[in-house]
C-alpha positions in Angstrom: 59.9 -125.9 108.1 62.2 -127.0 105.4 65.8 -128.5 106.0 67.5 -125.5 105.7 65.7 -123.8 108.6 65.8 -126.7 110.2 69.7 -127.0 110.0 69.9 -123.0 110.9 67.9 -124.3 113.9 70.4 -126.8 114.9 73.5 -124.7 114.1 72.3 -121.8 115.8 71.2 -123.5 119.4 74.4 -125.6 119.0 76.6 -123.2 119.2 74.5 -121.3 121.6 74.3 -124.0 123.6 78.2 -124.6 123.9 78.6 -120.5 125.0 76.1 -121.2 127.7 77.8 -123.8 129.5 80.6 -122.9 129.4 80.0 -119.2 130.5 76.5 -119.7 132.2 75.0 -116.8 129.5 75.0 -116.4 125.6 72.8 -118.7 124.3 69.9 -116.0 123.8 72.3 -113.8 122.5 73.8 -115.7 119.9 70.4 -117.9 118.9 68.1 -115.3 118.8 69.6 -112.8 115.8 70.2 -116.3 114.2 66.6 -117.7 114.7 65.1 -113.8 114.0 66.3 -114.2 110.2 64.6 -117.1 109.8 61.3 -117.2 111.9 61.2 -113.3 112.7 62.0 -111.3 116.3 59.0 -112.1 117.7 58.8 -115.9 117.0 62.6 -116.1 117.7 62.3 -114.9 121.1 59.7 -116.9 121.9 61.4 -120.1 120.7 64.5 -119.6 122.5 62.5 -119.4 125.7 62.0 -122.8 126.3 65.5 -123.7 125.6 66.4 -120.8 127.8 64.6 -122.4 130.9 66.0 -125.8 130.1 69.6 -125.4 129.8 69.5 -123.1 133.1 67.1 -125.8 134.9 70.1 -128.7 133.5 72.9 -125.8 135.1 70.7 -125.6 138.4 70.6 -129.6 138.8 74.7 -129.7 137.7 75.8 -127.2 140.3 73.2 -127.9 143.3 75.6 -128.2 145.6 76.5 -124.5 145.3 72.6 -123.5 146.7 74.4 -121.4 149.6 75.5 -119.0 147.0 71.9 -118.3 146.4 71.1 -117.6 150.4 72.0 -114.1 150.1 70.7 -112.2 146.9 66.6 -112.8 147.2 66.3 -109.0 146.6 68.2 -110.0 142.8 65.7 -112.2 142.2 62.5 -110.3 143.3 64.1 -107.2 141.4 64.9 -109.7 138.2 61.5 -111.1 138.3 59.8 -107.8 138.2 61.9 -106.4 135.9 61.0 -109.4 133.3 57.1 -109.1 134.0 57.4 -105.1 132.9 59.5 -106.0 130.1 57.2 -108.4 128.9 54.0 -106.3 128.8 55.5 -102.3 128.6 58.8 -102.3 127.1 57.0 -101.8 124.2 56.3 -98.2 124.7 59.8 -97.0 125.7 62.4 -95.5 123.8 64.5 -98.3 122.9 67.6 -96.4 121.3 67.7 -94.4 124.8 67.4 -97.8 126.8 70.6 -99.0 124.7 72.5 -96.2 125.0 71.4 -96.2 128.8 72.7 -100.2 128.9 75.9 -99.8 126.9 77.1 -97.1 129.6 75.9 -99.0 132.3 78.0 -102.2 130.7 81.0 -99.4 129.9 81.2 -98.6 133.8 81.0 -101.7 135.3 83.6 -103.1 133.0 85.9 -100.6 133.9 85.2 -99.3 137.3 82.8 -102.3 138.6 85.4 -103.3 141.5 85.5 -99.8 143.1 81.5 -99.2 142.3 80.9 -102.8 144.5 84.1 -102.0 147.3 85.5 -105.1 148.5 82.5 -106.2 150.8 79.7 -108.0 148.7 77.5 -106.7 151.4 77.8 -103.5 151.6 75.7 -100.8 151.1 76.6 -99.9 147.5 76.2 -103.5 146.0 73.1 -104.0 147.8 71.8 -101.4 146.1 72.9 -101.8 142.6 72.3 -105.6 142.7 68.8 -105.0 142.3 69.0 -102.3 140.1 70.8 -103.6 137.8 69.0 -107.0 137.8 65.8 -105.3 137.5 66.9 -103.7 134.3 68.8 -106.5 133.3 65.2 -108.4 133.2 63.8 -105.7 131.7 65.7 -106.6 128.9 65.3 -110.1 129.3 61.5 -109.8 128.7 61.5 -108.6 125.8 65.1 -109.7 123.5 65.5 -112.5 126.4 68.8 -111.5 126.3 69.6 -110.1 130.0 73.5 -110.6 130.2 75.0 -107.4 129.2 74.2 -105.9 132.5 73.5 -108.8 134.8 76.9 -110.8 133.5 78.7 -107.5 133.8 77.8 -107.0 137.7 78.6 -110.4 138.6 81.7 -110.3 136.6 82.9 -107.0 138.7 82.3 -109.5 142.1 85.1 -111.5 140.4 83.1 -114.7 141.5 84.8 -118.1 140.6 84.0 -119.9 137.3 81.2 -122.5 138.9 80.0 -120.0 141.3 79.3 -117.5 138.3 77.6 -120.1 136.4 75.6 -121.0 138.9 74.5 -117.6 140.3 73.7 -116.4 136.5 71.7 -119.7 136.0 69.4 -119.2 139.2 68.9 -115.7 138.2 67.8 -116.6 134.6 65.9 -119.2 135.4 63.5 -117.0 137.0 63.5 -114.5 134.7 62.7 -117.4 132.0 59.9 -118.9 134.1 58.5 -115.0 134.1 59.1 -114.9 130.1 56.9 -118.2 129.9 53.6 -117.1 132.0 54.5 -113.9 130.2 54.4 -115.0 126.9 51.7 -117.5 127.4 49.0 -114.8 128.3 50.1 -112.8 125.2 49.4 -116.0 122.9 52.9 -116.0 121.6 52.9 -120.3 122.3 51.9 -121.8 119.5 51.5 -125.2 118.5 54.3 -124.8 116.1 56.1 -122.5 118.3 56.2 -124.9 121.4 57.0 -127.8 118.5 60.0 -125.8 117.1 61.4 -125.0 120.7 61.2 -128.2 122.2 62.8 -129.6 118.7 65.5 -126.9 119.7 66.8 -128.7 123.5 68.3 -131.8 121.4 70.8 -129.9 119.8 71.0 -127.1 123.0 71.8 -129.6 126.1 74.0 -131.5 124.0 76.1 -128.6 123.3 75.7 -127.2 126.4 77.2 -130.7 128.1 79.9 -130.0 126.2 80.6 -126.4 127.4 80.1 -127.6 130.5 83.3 -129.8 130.1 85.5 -127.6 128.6 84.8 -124.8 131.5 86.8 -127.4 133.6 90.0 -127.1 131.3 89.5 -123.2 131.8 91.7 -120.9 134.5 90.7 -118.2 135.7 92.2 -115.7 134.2 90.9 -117.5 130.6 87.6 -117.6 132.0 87.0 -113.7 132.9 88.5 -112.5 129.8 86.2 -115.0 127.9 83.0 -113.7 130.3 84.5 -110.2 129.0 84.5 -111.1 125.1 80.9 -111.9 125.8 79.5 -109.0 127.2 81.0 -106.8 125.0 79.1 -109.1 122.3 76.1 -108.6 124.1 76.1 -104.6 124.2 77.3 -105.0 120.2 74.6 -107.0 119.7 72.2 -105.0 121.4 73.2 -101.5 119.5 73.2 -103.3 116.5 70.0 -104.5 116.4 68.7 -101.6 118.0 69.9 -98.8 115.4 70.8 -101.2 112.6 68.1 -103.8 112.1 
């Protein structure tokens, strides 16, 4: 690697680092198109793994004392978790312009209807049964472009959850869908020597950023914070078509 991959390296998870905590999501989604021109889709996604499960394990260990929020959505993680381990070995064989299509609307709709979709009880009926849903797909997508947040972000963002409390939740959620990506990945041979080297080079410039985002969330209000949550998901979904039917 040669210094100016290595600087994209460091630029790229800097600033991806900073998004995630702040928001609790976009480092995959900013790192990965970054890291793809250099090192190629497959490699990228790989590589961002391991800072993936790091900067969520760091988020986990800064917000601990929110754990009861986790107490009542085991089926989000069972469904995330299985969604990953299919997208990791048969995503492959799907139509991925109809799976982006099928996202983007999904994204679309929760955005604009997502409080009347949920009702005003997190318990009831309906969001116990799109919670899973959507998480499942959500790690479908995870597994393979590690980037789950267009539809996982979007549900959580329609439960108008406080700024910590999203953070957290998202974290938890990843994390699992990261530790999935890693067994995953590790039976397909996808971790390298080099690629283990360049992803563990890639947490020095990722947790410092993301210490920093985690401060600045602080200064944010709440009104500041969903609109920025929103600005990110949209990003996602354009993200998402673009390298689907442009790249």
């Amino acid at each position: 690697m040669d210094l100016t991959e290595l600087l994209i390296l460091v630029v790229g998870l800097s600033v991806a680092g900073l998004a995630k905590g702040t928001s609790g999501m976009g480092l995959p989604l900013i790192a990965t198109p970054i890291l793809a021109g250099v090192f190629g889709p497959r490699l990228a996604v790989a590589i961002v793994t391991i800072p993936i499960l790091a900067s969520n394990s760091l988020l986990l260990v800064q917000g601990y004392r929110k754990r009861d929020l986790l107490r009542g959505i085991a089926p989000l993680f069972v469904a995330s978790a299985i969604g990953t381990a299919f997208g990791t070995l048969l995503l492959a064989s799907l139509d991925q312009r109809t799976f982006a299509l099928l996202i983007t609307i999904m994204v679309v709709v929760f955005l604009a209807r997502g409080d009347r979709l949920l009702g005003e009880d997190p318990a009831a009926l309906r969001a116990r049964i799109l919670g899973p849903l959507i998480c499942f797909v959500g790690g479908v997508l995870q597994g393979t472009t590690s980037i789950a947040s267009p539809l996982v972000g979007s549900y959580f963002h329609a439960r108008r959850l406080a700024a910590a409390d999203f953070v957290f939740t998202l974290a938890a959620i990843f994390e699992v869908n990261a530790i999935v990506q890693v067994i995953g990945y590790s039976a397909q041979g996808l971790f390298t020597p080099d690629v283990v080297a360049l992803g563990l080079l890639g947490l020095v410039p990722t947790l410092l950023a993301l210490a920093v985002g985690i401060a600045l969330r602080d200064r944010l209000d709440p009104q500041r914070f969903r609109q920025f949550i929103v600005a990110l998901i949209v990003l996602s979904v354009a993200n998402l078509l673009w390298r689907t039917f442009a790249a």
